[in-house]
Backbone as CSV, one residue per row, in Angstrom:
resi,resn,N_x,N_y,N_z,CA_x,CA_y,CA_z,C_x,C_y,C_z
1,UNK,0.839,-1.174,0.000,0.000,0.000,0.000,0.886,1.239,0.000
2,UNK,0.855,2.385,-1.079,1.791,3.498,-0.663,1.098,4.431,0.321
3,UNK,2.260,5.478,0.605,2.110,6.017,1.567,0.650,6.663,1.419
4,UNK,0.241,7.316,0.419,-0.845,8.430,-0.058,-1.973,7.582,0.465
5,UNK,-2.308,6.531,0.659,-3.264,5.263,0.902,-3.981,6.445,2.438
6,UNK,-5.534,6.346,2.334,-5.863,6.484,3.202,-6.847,4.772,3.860
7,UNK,-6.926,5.322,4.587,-7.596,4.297,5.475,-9.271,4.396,5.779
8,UNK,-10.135,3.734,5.634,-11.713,3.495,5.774,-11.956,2.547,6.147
9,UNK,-13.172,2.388,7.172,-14.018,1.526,7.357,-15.226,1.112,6.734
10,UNK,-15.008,0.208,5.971,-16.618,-0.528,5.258,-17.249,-1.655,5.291
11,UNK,-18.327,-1.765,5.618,-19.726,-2.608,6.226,-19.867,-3.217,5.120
12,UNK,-19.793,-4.664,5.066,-20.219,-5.451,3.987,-21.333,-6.506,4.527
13,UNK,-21.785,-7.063,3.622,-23.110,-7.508,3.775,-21.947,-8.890,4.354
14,UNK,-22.610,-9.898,4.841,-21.621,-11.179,5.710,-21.149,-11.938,4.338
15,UNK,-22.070,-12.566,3.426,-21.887,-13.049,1.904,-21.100,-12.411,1.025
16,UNK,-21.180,-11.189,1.239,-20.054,-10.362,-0.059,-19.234,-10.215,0.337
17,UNK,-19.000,-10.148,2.032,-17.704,-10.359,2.383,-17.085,-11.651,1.997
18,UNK,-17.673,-12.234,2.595,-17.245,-14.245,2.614,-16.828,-14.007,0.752
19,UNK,-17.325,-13.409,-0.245,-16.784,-14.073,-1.525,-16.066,-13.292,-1.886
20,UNK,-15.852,-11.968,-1.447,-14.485,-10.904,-1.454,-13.463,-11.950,-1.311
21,UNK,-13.262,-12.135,0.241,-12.054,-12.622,0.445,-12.125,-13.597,-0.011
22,UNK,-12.486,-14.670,0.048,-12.202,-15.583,-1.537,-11.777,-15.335,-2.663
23,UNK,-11.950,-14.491,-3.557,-11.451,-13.974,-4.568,-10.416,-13.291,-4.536
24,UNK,-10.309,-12.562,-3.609,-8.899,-12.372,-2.891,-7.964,-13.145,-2.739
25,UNK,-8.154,-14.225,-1.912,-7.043,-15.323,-2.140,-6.867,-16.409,-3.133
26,UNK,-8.167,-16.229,-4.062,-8.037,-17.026,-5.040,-7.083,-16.128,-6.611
27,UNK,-6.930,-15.066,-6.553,-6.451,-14.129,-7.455,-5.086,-13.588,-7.127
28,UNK,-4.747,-14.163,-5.374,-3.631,-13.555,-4.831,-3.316,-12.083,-4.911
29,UNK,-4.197,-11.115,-4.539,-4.840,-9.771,-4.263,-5.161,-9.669,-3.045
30,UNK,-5.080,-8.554,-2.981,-5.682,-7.610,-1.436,-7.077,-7.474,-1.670
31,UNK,-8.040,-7.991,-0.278,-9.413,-7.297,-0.248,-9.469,-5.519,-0.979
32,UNK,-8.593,-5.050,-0.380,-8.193,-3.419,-0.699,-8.003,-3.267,-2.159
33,UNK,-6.710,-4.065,-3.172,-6.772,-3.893,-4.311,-8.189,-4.070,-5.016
34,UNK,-9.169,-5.481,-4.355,-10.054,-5.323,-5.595,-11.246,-4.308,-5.135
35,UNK,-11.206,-4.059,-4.184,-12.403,-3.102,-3.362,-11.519,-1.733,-4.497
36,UNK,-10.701,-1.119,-4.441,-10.413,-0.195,-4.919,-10.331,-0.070,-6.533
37,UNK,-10.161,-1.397,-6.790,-10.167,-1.284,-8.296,-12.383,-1.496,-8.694
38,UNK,-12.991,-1.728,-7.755,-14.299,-1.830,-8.240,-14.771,-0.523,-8.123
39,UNK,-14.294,0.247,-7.163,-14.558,1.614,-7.036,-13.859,2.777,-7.899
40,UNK,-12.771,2.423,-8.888,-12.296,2.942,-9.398,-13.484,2.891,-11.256
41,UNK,-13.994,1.618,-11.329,-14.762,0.917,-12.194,-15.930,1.953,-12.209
42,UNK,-16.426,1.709,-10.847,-17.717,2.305,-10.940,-17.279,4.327,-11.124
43,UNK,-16.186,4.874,-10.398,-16.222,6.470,-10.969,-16.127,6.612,-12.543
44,UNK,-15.537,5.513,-12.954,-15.216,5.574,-14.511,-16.235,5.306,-15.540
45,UNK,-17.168,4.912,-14.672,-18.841,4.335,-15.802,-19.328,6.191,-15.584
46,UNK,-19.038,6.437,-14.069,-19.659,7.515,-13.757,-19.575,9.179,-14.823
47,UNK,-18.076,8.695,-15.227,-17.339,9.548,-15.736,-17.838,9.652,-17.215
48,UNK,-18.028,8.439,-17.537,-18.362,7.867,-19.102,-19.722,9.053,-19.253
49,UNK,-20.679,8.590,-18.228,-22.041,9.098,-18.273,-22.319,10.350,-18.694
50,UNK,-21.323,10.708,-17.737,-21.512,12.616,-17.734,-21.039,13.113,-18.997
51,UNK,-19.993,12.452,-19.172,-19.668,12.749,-20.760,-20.472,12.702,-21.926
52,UNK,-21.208,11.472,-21.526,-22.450,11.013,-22.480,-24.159,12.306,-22.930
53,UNK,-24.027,12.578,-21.746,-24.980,13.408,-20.844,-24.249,14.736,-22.060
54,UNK,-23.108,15.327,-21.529,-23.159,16.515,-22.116,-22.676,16.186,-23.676
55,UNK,-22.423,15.499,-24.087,-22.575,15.694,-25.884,-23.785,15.505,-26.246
56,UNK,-24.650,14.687,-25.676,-25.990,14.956,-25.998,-27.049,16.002,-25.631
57,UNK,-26.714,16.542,-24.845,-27.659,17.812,-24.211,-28.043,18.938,-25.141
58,UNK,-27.595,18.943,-26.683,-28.762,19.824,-27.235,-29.428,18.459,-28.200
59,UNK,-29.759,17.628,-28.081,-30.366,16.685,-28.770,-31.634,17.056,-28.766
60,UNK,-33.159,16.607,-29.451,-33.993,17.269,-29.268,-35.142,16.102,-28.431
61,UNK,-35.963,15.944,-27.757,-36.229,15.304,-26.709,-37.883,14.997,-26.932
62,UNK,-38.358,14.287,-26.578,-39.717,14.251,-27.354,-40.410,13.436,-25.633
63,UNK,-41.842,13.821,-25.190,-42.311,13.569,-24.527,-42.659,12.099,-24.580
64,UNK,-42.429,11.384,-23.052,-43.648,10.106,-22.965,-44.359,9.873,-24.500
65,UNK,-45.656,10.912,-24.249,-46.860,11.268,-25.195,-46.332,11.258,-26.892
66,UNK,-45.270,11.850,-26.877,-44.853,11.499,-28.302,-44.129,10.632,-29.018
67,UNK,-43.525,10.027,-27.959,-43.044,8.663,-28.374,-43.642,7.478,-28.645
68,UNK,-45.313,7.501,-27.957,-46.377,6.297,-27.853,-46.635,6.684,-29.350
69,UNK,-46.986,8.032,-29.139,-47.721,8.609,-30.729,-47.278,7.981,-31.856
70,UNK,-45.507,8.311,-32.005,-44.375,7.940,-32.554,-44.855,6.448,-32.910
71,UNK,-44.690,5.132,-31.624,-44.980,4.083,-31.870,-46.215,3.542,-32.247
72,UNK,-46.858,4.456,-32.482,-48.461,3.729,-32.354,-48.322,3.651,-34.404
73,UNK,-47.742,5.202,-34.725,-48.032,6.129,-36.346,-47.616,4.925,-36.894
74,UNK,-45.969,4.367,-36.647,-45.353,3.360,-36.952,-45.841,1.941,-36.495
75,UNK,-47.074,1.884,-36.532,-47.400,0.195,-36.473,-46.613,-0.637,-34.812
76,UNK,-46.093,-0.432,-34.090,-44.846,-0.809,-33.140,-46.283,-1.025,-32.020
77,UNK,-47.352,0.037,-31.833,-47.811,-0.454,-30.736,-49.044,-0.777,-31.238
């Protein structure tokens, strides 16, 4: 662990613990490496999103109501 490493306490359900550390010693990894690399996973979907979010934000957006409309004009519903 380098120095910059802070330290936390986290509550796992008793089962996700029990298959953490399993996978842990089955991968020869730290509970910590893969806890940190899943949390690193999930800011990076997070990251994806927002990105996603703002290239699309002048797209043009069509209500509930016009999308049924949409599917109904087109045979779909």
């Amino acid at each position: 662990m380098s120095e910059l490493s802070k330290r936390s306490t986290v509550y796992f359900e008793e089962d996700v613990h029990q298959a953490l550390r399993v996978k842990a010693a089955t991968t020869h990894r730290s509970v910590s490496e893969l806890v940190n690399e899943a949390v690193r996973l999930a800011l990076r979907e997070d990251q994806e999103d927002l990105s996603a979010f703002t290239q699309r934000a002048e797209e043009a957006t069509l209500t509930y109501e016009e999308l049924l409309d949409d599917l109904k004009a087109h045979g779909k519903l």
